[in-house]
N, C-alpha and C positions, 0 to 999 in steps of 0.2 A: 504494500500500500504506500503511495509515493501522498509525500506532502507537498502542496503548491504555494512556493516561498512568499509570504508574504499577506497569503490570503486570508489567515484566520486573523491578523492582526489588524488588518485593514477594515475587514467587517466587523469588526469589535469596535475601532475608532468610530466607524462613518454609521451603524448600522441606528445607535438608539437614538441618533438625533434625527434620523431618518424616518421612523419609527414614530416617535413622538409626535414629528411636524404632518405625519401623517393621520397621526390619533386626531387632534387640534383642527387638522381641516374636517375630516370625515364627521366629527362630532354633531350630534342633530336631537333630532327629538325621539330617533326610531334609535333600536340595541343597535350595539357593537356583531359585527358580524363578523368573523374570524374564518377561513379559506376552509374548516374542518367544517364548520356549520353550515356555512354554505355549500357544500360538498354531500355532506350529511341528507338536508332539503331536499336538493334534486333526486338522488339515490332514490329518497324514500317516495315521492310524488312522483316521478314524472313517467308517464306512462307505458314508455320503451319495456321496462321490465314486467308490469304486467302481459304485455304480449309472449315478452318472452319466457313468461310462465307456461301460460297457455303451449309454447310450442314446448317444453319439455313434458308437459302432462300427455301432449299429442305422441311425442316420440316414446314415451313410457307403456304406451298402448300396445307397442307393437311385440313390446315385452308379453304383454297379456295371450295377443293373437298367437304369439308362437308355442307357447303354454299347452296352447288348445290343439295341436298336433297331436299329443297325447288323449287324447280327451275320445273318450267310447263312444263307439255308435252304435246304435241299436235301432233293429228293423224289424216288419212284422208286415205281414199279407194275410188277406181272407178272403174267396173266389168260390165259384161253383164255375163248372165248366161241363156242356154237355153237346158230345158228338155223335152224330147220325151221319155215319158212311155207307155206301157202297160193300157189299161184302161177295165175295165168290165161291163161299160155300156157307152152309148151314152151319159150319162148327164155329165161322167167325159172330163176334156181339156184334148187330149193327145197329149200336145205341150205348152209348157208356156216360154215365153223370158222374163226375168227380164234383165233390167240395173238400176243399184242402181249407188248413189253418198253418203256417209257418212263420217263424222268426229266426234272431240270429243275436246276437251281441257281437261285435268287433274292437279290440283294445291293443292299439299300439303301443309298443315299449319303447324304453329311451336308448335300448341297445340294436335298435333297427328291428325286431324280428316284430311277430304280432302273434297275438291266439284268438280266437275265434268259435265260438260256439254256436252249433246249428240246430233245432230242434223243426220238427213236421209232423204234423199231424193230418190223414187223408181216410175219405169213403168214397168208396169204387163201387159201383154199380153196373152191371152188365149188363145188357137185353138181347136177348137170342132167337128166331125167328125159330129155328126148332125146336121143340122139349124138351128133345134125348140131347142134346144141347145145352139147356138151360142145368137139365140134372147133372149130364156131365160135370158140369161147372162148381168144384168143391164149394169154394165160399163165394157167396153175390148175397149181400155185397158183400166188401172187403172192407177192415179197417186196418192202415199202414200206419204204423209211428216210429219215427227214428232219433236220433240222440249223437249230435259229434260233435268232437273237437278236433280243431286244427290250431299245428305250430306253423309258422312260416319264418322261416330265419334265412336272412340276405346274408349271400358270402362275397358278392362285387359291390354292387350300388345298394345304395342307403344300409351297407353296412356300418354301424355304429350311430347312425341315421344324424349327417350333418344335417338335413336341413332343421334339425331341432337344437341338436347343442352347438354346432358352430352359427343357427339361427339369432341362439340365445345371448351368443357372445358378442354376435356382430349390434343386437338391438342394445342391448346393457351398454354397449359403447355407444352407440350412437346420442341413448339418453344423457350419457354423464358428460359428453360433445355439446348436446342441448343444455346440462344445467353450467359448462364453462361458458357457454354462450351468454349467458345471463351476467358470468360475471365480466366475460367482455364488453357486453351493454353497459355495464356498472362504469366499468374501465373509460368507455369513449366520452359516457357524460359526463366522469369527472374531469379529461381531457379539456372539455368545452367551457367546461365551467373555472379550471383553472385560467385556460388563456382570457377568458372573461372577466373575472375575477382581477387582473393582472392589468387588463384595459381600462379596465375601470379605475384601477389606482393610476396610469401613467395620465388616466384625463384627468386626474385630480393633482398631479403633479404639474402637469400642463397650467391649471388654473391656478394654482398658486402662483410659479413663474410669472403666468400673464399679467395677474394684479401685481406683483411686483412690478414689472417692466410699465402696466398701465403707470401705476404710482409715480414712478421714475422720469416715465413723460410727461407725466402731469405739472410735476415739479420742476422741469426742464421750460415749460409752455407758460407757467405761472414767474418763470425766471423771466422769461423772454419778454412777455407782458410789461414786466417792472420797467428793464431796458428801453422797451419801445418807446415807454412816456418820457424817458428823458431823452430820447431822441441817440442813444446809444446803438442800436442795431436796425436796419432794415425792415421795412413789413415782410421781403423774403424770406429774412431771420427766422420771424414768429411764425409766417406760413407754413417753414420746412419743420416748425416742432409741434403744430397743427396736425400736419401731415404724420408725424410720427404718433402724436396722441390714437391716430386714430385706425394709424395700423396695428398698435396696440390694442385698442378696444376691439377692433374686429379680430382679432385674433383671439382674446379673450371670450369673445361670445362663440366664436366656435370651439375652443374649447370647451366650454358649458354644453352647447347643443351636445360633442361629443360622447362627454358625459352621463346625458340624459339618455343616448342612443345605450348606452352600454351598461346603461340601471336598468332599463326597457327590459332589455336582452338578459341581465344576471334575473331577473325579478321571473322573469318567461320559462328561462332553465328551472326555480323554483316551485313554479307553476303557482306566485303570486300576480298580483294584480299590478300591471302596467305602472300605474300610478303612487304602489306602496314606497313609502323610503327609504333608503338604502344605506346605511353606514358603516364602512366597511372599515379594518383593519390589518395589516399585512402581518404574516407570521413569521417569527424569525427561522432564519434559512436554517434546514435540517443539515445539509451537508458541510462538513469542516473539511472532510478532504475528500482526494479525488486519487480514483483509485486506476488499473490500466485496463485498456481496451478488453482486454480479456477477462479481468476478474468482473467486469462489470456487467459483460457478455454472459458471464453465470450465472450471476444473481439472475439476468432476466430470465434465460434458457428458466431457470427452476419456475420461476414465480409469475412471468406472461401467460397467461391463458392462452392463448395463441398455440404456443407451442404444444401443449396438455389437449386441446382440442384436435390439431394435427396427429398425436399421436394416438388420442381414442380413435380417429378418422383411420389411423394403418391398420391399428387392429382390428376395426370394422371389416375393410377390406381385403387383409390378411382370411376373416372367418370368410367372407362370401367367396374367396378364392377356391377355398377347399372345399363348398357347396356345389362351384360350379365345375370345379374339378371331378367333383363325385359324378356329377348327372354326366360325363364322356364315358363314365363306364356302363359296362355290358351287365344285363340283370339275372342275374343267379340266386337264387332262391332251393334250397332245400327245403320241403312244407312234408309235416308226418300228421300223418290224420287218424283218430280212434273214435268210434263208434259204435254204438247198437241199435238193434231195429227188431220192430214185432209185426205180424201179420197174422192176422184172428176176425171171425166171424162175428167176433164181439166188442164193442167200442170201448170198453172199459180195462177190458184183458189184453190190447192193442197196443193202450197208453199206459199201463201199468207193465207190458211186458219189455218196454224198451229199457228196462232199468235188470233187466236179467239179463246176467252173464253170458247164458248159453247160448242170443246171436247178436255175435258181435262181429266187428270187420276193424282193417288197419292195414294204414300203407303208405308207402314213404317214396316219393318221389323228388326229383332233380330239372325244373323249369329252367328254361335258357330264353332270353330274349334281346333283343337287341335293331335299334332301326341302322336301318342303312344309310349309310353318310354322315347321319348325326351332326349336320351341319349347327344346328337350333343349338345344342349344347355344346359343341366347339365354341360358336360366339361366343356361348357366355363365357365361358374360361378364358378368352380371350380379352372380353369386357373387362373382369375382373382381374383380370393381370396388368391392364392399361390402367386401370383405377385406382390399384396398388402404386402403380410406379411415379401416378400424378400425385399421390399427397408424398411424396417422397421426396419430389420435386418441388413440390408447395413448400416443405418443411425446409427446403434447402434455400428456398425464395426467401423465402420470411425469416431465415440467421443471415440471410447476406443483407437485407432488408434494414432489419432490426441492428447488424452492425455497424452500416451505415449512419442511419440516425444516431445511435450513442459516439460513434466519430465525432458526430458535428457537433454534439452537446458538447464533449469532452476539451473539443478544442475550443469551443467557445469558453469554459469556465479558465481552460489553462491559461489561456491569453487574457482573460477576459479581466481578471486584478490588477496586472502592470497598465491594461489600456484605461480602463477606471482610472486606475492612482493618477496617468499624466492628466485624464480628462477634468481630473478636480485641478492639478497643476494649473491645466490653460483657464480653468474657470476662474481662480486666485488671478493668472497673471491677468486677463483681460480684466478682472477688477481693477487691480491697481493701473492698468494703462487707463480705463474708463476713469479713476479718479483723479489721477495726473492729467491728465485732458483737461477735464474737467476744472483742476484748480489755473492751468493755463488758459482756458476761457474766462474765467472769471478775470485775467487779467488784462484781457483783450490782444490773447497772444496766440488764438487759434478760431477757427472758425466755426459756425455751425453745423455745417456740413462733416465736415469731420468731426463733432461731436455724436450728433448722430448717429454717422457710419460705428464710431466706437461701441453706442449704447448697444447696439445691434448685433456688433462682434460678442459683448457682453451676455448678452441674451442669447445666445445661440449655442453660447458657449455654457452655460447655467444649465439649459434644458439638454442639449448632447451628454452632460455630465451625469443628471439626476434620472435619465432614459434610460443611460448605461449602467446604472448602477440598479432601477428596479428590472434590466432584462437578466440581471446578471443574478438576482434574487429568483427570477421566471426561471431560470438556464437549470438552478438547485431544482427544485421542484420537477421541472421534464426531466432531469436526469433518475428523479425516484420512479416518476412516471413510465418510465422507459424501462427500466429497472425493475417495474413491477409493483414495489414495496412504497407507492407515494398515499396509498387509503391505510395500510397500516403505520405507515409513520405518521400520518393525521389521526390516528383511531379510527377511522370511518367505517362502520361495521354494515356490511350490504345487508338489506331485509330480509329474513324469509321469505319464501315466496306463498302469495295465497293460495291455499286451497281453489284446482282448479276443475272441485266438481259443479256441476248443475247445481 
């Protein structure tokens, strides 16, 4: 951790008078507002995060839906069915009335296989156009009832059944993607609100300066005046401090307008009313030292949501890779099936006989399937191998990104104390040149015109100094921003989020 010579000593000198002159103007009839409370405010009102609630309770759903892959099905039919054919001998029925009753349950497991149970129940009815026919015929009618289970277990596709657990993994990320989302919302509106926050004190810095410099020319204008009467200077004289009074004033009233523009806008971020009062406070700068490109690159890597969103997004993408991976394979299936079944003249001895041992059936068979070309499931692996590589790329966008920005902060605070210290320098020297002028005019040893030009250099040189010194207060504060850690070095504690049921 490198220290930048000079800096803690310098903002220790310039910062409480700075501070102060700032309490003094800001002071009003409404609270002291301090950059945490006003950060605080918006966080907790301003609308962005309720939306972005809603879309995490949206993305949370999907958690629910894939849940439901598991989830049994259960089926059931009840029919009569009766055919009248054609027959070519007398031994065939040429009339048969079925009514069946059957169901099923079906329950998928989480290791891809499924079991399945089948029950039927049916009455068979025959009708025979001969007698010796109809005798022939043991039982008419007939009652049928049967009784199975089936295993089904995949040995290629949806073995271990990704689209459920790499389902579960990919939505689990996508949600905690949604709830960093919220705190990225959190993050942009304290962004807006700090450079706000920041504008608003340099239009107040502005106004101070201006009533100075008004003051200045006033008293320049009031000087000039005295002269005139005894016939000491020009009416060009007093015109050209005329002229200054009143570039003065108009410069003052835009600063004010500025002002109001940027009370407007802190009060809106708030989601107060336009017209509420505003009296703000600047807080002292969190940063005493400045650390290098890389340690400071850590902190954000850890603590930017950004990057934590990127990486719930790989392993999103990571899980649907191996979803879409799975579906290019060929479908194999071993399925063993166990059952019993009754056939009796009597509907009671029918249904109660499927539950006896002595007929029973079982058998174990090896399904093979597979389409040809399997174009539809190549894309998607293909999809999902491009969509892995793009947040890979994003993650790499946004550290060259994010390096970038802390570059520029960094150089700007490292530089940013020695150019301060001369810009108070030149703000001193052009005082005392504006006051040696000034005691040379009084003598009748310089002109107005270059007094003026001086008062100007004075001014210019007063607000470039007092600009530079609250950007350089801003520069602390983006660097925590940037860094991650600027709501908890304020305290700012982001809301829960509302419950986002009906």
């Amino acid at each position: 951790m490198k220290r930048v010579p000079g800096r803690v000593l310098l903002f220790a000198c310039i910062l409480p008078a700075y501070f102060q002159t700032t309490a003094l103007l800001a002071a009003g009839t409404a609270d002291m507002l301090t950059l945490d409370a006003v950060i605080t405010a918006v966080v907790t009102n301003h609308p962005d995060l309720a939306i972005s609630d809603l879309d995490t309770a949206i993305a949370a759903i999907e958690t629910r839906k894939l849940a439901g892959i598991l989830d049994a099905t259960v089926n059931a039919s009840i029919g009569i069915r009766d055919d009248e054919t054609p027959v070519a001998s007398d031994f065939q029925p040429e009339a048969t009335r079925i009514g069946q009753i059957s169901g099923g349950i079906s329950r998928p497991l989480a290791s891809g296989a499924s079991v399945n149970a089948f029950i039927d129940y049916s009455r068979t009815r025959q009708q025979f156009s001969s007698p010796l026919a109809a005798q022939l015929a043991r039982i008419n009618p007939t009652y049928r009832g049967s009784i199975s289970v089936q295993y089904r277990h995949p040995l290629a596709r949806g073995a271990d059944r990704p689209a459920y657990r790499e389902g579960l993994e990919a939505a689990d990320a996508d949600t905690a993607a949604s709830r960093l989302r919220r705190e990225l919302v959190a993050r942009h509106l304290a962004l807006a609100t700090l450079n706000t926050f920041y504008l608003l004190l340099s239009s107040e810095v502005s106004i101070r300066l201006a009533d100075i410099a008004v003051d200045r020319a006033t008293r320049l204008l009031d000087y000039q005046h005295l002269r005139e009467e005894f016939g000491l200077i020009e009416t060009a004289d007093r015109q050209q401090a005329e002229a200054l009074l009143a570039t003065r004033a108009l410069e003052l009233q835009e600063a004010r307008a500025l002002r109001e523009q940027h009370r407007v806008a802190l009060n809106r971020l708030m989601r107060r009313d336009p017209g509420t009062s505003v009296s703000i406070l600047a807080n002292d700068a969190a940063a005493a030292h400045l650390q290098s490109l890389n340690d400071v690159f850590d902190i954000a890597a850890t603590h930017r949501p950004e990057f934590r969103i990127l990486d719930a997004q790989l392993g999103a993408a990571m899980s649907r890779q191996r979803i879409a991976r799975d579906g290019t394979r060929a479908q194999v299936d071993i399925v063993a099936e166990l059952g019993s079944m009754a056939l009796d003249r009597n509907a009671g001895d029918a249904a109660t006989g499927t539950l006896s041992p002595n007929d029973t059936f079982a058998g174990l068979s090896l399904e093979f399937s597979e389409r040809l070309g399997n174009r539809t499931a190549d894309a998607e692996a293909q999809r999902a191998l491009l969509m892995r590589q793009r947040v890979l790329l994003e993650r790499h966008q946004l550290a060259e990104q994010v390096r970038d920005e802390l570059a520029t902060i960094l150089t700007t605070l490292q530089t940013g104390a020695e150019t301060l210290r001369l810009a108070w320098v030149k703000a001193q020297a052009e005082q005392d040149k504006f006051d040696a002028e000034l005691g040379r005019y009084r003598d009748g040893r310089s002109d107005t015109a270059t007094i003026i030009q001086f008062e100007g250099d004075l001014h210019g040189a007063e607000l470039h100094a007092e600009l530079l010194q609250l950007s350089l207060l801003l520069g602390d504060r983006q660097l925590a921003w940037s860094t991650g850690v600027l709501l908890a070095e304020l305290g700012v504690v982001i809301p829960e989020p509302a419950s986002a049921s009906p």
